[in-house]
Structure formats: C-alpha cells, structure tokens
MARBA-3410 file (N, C-alpha, C, O; in Angstrom, 1 decimal):
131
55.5,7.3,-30.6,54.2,6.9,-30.0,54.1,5.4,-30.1,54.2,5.0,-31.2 ~ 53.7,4.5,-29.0,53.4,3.4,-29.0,51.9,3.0,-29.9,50.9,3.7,-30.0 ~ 52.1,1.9,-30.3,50.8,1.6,-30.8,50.2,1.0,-29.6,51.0,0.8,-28.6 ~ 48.1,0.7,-29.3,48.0,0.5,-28.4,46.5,-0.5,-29.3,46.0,-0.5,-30.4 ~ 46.4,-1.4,-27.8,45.6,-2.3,-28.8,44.1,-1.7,-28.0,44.1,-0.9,-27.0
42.8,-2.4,-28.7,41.9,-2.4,-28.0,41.5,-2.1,-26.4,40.8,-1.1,-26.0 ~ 42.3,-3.2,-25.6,42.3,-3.2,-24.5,42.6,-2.1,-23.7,42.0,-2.0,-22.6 ~ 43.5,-1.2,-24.3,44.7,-0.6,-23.6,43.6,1.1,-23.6,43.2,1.6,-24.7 ~ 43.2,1.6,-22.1,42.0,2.8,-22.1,43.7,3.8,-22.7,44.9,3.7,-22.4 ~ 43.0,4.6,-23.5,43.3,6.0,-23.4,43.4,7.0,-22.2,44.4,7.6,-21.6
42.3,6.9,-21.9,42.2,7.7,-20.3,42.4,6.7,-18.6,41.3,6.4,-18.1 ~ 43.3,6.5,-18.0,43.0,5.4,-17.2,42.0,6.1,-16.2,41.9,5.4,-15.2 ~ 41.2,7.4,-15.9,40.0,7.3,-15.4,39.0,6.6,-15.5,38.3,6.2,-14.6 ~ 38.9,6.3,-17.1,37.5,5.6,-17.6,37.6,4.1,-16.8,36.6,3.6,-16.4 ~ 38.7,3.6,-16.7,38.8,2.6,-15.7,38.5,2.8,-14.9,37.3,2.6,-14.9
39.0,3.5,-13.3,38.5,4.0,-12.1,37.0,3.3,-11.8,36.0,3.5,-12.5 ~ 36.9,2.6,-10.5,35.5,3.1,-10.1,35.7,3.2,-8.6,36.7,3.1,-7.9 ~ 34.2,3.5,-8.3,33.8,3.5,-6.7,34.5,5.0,-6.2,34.1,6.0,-6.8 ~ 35.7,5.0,-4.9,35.7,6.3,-4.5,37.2,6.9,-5.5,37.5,8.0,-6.0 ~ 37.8,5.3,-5.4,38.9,5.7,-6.4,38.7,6.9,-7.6,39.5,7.9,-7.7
37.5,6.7,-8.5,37.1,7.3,-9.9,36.9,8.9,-8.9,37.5,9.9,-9.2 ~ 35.8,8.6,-7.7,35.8,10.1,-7.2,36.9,10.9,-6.5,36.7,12.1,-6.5 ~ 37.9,10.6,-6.0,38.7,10.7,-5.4,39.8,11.8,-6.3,40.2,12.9,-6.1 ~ 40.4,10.7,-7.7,40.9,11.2,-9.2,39.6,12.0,-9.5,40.2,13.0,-9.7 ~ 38.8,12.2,-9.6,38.0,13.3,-10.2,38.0,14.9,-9.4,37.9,16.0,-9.9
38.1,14.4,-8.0,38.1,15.9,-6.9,39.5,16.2,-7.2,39.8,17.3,-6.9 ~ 40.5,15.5,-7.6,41.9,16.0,-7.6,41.9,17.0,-9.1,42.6,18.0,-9.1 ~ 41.0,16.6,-10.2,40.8,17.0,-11.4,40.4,18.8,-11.2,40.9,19.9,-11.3 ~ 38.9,18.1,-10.6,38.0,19.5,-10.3,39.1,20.4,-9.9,39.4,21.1,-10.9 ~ 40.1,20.7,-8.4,40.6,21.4,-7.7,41.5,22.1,-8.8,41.6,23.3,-8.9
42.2,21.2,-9.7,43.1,21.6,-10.6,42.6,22.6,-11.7,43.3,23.4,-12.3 ~ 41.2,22.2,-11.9,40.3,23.5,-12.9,40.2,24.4,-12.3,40.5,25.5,-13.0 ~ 39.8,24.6,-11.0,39.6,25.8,-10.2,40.7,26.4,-9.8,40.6,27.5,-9.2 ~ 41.6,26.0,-9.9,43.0,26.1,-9.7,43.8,27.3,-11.5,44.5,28.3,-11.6 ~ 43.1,26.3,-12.6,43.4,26.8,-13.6,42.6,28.2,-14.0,43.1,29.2,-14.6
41.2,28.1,-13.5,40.4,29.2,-13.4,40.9,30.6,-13.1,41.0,31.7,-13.7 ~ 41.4,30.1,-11.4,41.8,31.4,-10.6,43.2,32.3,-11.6,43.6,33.4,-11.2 ~ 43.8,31.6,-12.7,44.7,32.5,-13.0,44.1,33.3,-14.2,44.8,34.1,-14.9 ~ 42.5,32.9,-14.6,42.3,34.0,-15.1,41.5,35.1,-14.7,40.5,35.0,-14.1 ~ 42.2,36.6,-15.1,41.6,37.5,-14.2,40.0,37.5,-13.8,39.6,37.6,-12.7
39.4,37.5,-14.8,37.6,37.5,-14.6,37.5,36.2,-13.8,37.4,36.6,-12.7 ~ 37.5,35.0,-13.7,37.3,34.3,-13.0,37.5,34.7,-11.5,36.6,34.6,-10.6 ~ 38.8,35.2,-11.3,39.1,35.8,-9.9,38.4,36.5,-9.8,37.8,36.3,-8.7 ~ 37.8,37.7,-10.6,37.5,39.0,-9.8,36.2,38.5,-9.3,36.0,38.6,-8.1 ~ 34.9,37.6,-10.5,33.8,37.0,-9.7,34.3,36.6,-8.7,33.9,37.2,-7.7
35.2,35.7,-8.5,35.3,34.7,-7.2,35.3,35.7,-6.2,34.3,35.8,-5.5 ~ 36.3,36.4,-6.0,36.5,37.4,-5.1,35.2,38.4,-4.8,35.1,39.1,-3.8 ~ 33.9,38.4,-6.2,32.9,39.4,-5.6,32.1,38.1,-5.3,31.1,38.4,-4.7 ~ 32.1,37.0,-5.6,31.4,36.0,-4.4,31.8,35.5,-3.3,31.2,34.4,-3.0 ~ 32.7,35.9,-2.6,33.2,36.1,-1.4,32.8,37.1,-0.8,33.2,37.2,0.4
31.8,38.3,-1.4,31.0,39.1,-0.5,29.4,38.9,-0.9,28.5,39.2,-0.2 ~ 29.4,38.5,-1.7,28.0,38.5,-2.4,27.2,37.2,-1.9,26.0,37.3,-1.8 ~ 27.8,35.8,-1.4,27.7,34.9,-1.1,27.2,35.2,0.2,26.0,35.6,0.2 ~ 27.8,35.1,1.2,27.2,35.8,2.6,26.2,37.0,2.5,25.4,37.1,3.4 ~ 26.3,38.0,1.6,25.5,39.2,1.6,24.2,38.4,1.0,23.1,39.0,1.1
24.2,37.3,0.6,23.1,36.6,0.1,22.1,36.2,1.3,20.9,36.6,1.3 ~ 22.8,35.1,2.4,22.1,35.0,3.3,21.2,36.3,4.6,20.3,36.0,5.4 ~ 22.1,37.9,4.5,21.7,38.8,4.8,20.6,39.5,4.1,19.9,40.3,4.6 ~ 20.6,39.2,2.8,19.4,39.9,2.1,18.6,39.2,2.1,17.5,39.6,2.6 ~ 18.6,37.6,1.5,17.4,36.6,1.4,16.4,36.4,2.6,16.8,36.2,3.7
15.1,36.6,2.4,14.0,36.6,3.2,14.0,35.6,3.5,14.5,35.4,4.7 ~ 13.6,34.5,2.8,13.5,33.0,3.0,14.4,32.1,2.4,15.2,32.6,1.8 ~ 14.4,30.9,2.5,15.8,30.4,1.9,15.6,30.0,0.6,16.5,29.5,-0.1 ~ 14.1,30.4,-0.2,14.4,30.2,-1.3,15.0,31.5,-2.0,15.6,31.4,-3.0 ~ 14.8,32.9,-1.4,15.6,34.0,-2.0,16.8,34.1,-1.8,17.5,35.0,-2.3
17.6,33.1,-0.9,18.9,33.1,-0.8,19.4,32.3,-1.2,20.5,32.4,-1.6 ~ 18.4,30.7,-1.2,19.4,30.0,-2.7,19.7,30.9,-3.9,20.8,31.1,-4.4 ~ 18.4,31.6,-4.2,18.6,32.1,-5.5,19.8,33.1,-6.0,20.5,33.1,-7.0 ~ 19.8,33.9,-5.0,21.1,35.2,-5.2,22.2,34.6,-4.9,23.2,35.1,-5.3 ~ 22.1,33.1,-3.8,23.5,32.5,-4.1,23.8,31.5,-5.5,24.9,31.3,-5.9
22.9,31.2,-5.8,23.4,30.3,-6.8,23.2,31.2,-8.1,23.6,30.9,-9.2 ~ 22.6,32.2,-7.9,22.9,33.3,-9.6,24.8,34.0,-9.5,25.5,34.6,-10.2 ~ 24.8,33.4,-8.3,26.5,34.4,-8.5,27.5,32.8,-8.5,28.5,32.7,-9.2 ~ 27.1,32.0,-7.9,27.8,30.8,-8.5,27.8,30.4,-9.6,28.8,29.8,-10.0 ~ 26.6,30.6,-10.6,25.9,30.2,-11.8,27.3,30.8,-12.8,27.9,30.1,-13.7
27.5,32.5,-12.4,28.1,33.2,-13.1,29.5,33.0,-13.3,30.1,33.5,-14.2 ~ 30.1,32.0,-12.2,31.4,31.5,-12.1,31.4,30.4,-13.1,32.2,30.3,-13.9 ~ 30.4,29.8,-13.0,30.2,28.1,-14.1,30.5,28.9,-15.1,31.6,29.3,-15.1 ~ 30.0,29.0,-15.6,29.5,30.3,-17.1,30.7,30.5,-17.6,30.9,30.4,-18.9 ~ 31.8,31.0,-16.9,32.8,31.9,-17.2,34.2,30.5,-16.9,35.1,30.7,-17.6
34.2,29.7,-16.3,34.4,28.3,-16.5,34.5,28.0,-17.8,35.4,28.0,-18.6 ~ 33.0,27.6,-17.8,33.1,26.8,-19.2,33.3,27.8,-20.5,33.1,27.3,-21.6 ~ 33.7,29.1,-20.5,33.9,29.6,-21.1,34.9,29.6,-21.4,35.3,29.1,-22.4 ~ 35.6,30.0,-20.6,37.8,29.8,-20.8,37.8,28.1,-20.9,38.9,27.6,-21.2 ~ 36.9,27.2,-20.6,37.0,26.1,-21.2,37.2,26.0,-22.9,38.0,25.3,-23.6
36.3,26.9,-23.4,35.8,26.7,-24.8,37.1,27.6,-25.6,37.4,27.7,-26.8 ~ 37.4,28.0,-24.9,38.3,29.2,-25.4,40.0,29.0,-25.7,40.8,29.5,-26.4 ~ 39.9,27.5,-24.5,41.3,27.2,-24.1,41.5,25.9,-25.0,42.6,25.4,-25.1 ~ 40.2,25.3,-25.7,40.3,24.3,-26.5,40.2,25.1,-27.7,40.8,24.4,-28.6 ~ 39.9,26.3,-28.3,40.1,26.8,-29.9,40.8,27.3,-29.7,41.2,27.6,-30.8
42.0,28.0,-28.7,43.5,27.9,-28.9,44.4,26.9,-28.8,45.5,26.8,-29.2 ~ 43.8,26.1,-28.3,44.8,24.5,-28.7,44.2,24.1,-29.5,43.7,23.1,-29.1 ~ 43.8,24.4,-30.6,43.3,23.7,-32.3,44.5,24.4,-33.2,45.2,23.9,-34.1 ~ 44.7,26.0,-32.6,45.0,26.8,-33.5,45.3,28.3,-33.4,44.4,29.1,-33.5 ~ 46.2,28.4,-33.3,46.0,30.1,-33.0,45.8,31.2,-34.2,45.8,32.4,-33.9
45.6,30.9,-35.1,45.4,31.3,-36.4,43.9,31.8,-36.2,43.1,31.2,-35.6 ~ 43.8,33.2,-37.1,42.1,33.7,-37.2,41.3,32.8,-38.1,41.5,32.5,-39.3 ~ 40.2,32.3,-37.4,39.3,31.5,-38.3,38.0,31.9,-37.9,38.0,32.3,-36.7 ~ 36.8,32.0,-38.6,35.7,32.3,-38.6,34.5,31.4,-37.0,33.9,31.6,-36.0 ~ 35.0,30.8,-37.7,34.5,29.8,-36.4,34.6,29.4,-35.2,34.0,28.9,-34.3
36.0,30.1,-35.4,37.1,30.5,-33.4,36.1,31.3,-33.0,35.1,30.9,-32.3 ~ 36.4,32.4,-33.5,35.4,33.7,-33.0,34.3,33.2,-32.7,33.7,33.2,-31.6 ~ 34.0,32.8,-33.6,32.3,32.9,-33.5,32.0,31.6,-31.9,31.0,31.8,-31.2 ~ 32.7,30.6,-31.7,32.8,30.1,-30.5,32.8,30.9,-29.1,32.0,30.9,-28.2 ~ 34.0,31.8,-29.4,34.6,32.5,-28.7,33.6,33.7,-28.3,33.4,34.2,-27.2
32.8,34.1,-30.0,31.8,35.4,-28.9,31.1,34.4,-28.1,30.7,34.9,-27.1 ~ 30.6,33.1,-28.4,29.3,32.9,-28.2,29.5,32.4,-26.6,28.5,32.4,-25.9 ~ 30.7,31.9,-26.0,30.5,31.8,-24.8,30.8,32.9,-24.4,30.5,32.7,-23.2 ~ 31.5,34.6,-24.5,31.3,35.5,-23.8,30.2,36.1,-23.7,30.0,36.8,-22.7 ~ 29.0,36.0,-24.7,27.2,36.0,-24.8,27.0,35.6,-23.4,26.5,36.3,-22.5
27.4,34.2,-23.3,26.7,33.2,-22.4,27.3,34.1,-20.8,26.7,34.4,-19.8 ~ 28.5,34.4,-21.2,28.9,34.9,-19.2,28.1,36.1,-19.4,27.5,36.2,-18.4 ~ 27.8,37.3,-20.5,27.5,38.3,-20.7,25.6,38.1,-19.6,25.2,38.8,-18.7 ~ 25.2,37.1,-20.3,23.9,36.8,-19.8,23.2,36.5,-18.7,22.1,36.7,-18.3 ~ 24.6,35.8,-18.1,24.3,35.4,-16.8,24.9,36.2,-15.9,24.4,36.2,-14.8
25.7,36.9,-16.1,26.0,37.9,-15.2,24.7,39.1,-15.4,24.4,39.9,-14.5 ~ 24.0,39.2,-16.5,22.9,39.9,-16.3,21.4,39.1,-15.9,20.4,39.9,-15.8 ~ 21.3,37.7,-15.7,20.8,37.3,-14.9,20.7,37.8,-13.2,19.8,38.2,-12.4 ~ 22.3,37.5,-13.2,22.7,37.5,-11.8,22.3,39.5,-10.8,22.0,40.0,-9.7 ~ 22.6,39.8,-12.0,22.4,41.4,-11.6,20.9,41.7,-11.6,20.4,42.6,-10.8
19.9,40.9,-12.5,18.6,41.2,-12.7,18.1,40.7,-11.1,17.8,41.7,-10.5 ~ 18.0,39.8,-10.5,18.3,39.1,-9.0,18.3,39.5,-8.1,17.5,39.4,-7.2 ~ 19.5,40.4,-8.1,20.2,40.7,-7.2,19.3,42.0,-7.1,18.5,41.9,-6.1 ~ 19.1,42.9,-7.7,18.6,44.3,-8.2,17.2,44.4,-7.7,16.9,45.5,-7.2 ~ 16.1,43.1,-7.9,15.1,42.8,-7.7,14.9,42.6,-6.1,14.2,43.4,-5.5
15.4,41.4,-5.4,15.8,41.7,-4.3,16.0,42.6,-2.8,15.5,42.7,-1.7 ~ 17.0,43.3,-3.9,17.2,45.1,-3.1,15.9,46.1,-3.1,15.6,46.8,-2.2 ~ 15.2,45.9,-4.0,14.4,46.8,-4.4,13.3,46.0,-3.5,12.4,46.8,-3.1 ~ 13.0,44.9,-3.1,11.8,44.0,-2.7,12.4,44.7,-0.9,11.6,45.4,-0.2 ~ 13.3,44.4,-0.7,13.8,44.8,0.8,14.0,45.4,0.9,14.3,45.3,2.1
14.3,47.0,0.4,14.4,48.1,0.3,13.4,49.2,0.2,13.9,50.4,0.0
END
C-alpha cells in the first residue's frame, strides 16, 4: 500500500464537481440498483411495483392519493435498499456471530417489516375508500 499525503483524496469523487460529480454519481446510483436487483426481495418489490405503480394512478382519486400509494411502494424499495445496505456492510466487518450484527440486521428487517406494512395499511385504505 502506498503512503498518501494530505493532499492526496481517498475518494476521487469528493473532488468531482458541477455535472462531472453528478454524472459519476448517476453511474454509482445505477450500479446499486443494479446490485439491489440480485437480491431476491428487492426484485420481487420491484416487479410488484411494476403493477402497483400504474395501479396507483387507476385507484388514486386525486393526485395526492396517487402520490401516496406511489410513493408508499417506492418508499418500500428504499427501505429494503438500505437494508441489504446495512447487512452488506456487517458482512464485510465479519462473518462471525456477534450480538450486535444481529441486532443491526433485525433492526433493518423491522424497518422493511414496517413499511411494507405502511405500504399495505395505504393501499388497503384506498380500496376500501373506492370500493
């Protein structure tokens, strides 16, 4: 490993600016969504917001009930994101059982657990309002 002085960024994004910085950042994003789709739950949301998305603007009365049922099923994709985010950084610490993996690990399946029952409380309400 080289030594590196002061000057020398770790990340050469943090340098980047203007569209350059955005340009390297949309190449980043794609590559998460990219990393996402190989896990199964990520897919399967994706693929049920590929019907649920449009079924959104067919149920929503006004466009604030169809922001909302669209963005409670996008919400649930973030969720489950930054979950296999959290999940994918305490297996690169360690793959060894430790008290505190877990306990990371339930606490962002809590978090998808919740918003997917967000997303269903929503949706459910909705149906029943237009129904």
């Amino acid at each position: 490993m080289q030594p590196t002085d002061s000057t020398t960024p770790v990340n050469p994004q943090k340098d980047r600016k203007g569209l350059s910085r955005v340009w390297h950042a949309t190449g980043y994003s794609l590559a998460g969504l990219r990393a996402g789709w190989s896990e199964t739950a990520f897919r399967q949301e994706a693929i049920a917001a590929f019907v649920l998305i449009p079924a959104a603007f067919w149920l929503g009365q006004t466009w604030m009930e169809t922001a909302l049922l669209a963005v409670s099923v996008v919400m649930v994709m973030v969720v489950e994101l930054l979950n296999t985010a959290v999940e994918t950084a305490i297996d690169r610490i360690g793959p060894e059982w430790h008290d505190l993996s877990k306990r990371a690990k339930d606490m962002g399946s809590a978090a998808v657990l919740l918003s997917l029952l967000l997303c269903l409380g929503i949706w459910v309400a909705a149906l029943v309002q237009r129904f």
